[in-house]
C-alpha positions as CSV (number, residue, x, y, z in Angstrom):
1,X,-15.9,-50.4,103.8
2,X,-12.9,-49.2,106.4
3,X,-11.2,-52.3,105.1
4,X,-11.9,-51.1,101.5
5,X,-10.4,-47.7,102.3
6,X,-7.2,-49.7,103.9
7,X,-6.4,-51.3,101.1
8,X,-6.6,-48.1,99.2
9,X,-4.1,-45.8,101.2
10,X,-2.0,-48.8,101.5
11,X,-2.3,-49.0,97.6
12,X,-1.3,-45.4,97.6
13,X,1.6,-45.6,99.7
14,X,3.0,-48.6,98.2
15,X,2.9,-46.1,94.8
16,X,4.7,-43.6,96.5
17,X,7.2,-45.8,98.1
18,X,7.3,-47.0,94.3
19,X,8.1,-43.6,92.8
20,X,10.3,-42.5,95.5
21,X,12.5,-45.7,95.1
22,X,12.1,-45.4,91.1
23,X,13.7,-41.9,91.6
24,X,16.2,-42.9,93.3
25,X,17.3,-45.2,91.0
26,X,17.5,-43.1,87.8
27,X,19.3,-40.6,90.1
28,X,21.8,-42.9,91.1
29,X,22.0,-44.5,87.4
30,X,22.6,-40.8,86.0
31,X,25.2,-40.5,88.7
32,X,27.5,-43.2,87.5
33,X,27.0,-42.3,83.9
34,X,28.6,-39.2,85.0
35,X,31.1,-40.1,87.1
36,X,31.5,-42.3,84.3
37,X,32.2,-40.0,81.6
38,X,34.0,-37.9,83.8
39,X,36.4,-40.3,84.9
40,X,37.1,-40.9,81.2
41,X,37.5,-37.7,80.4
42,X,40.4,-36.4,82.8
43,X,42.7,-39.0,81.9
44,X,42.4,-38.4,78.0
45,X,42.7,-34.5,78.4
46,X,46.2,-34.8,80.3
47,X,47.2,-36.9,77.6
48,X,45.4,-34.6,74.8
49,X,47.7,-31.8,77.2
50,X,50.8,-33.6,77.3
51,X,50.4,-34.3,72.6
52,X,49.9,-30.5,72.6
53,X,52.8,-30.1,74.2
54,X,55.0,-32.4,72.5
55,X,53.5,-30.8,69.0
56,X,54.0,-27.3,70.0
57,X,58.2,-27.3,71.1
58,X,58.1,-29.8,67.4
59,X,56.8,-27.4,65.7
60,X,58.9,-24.7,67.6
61,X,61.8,-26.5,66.4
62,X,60.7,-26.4,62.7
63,X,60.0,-23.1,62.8
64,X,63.3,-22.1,63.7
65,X,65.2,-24.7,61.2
66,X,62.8,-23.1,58.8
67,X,63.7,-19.9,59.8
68,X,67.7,-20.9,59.2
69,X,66.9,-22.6,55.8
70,X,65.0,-19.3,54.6
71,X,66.7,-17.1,55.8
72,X,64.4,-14.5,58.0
73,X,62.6,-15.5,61.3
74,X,59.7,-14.8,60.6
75,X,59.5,-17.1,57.0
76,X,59.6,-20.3,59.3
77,X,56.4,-19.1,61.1
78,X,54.7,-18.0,57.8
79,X,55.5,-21.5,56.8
80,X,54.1,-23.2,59.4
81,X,51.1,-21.1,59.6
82,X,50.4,-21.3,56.4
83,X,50.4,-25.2,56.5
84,X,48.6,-25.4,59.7
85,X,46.1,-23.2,57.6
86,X,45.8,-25.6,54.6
87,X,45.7,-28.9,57.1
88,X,42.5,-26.7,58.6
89,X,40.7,-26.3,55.4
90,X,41.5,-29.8,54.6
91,X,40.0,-31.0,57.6
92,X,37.0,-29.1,57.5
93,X,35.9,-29.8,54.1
94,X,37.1,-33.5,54.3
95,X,36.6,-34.6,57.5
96,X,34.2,-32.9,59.6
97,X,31.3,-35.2,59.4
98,X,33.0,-37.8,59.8
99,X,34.8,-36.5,63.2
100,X,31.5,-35.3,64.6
101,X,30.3,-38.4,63.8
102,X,33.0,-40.4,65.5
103,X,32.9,-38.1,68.5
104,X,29.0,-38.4,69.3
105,X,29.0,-42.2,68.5
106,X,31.9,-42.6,71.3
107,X,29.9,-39.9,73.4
108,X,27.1,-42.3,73.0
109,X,28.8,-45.1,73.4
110,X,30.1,-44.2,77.0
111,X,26.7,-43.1,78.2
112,X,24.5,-46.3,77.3
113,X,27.3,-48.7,78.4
């Protein structure tokens, strides 16, 4: 019987040590996803930065030859706006599924890789 009962905590410890050790392992799997995705992430926003950048002082630059061409300042940023507000509606009617989905898919992508 005593050597019944050994076998069970044994049994029972060898569970825990199981669970414990299983833990640790999703923990540390869910850490490199994350570091994962993060790593990813920082590098492609400095670059997203850096576009933005590049797009604002071009379209800075067409506003103001805009501006020359029509005669009044503020015609070259009516102009622009008022693409930039069309190339909006565009998008969103045309193109947001198929963003979204290209967005989660990479997001998914990243995280079961």
């Amino acid at each position: 019987m005593e050597d019944h009962d050994k076998k069970i905590e044994l049994l029972v410890q060898s569970a825990k040590d199981y669970s414990k050790t299983t833990y640790e392992l999703i923990k540390l799997k869910m850490i490199d996803k994350a570091s994962d995705v993060i790593s990813s992430i920082i590098p492609n926003s400095i670059v997203v930065v850096m576009a933005l950048t590049f797009l604002l002082f071009c379209n800075l630059g067409i506003v103001f030859w805009l501006s020359d061409i029509l005669g009044k300042i503020y015609y070259g940023f009516f102009a622009v706006a008022a693409f930039y507000a069309l190339l909006a509606i565009i998008l969103h009617f045309f193109m947001h599924g198929w963003l979204k989905k290209t967005i989660c898919n990479s997001i998914i992508i990243k995280l079961l890789k």
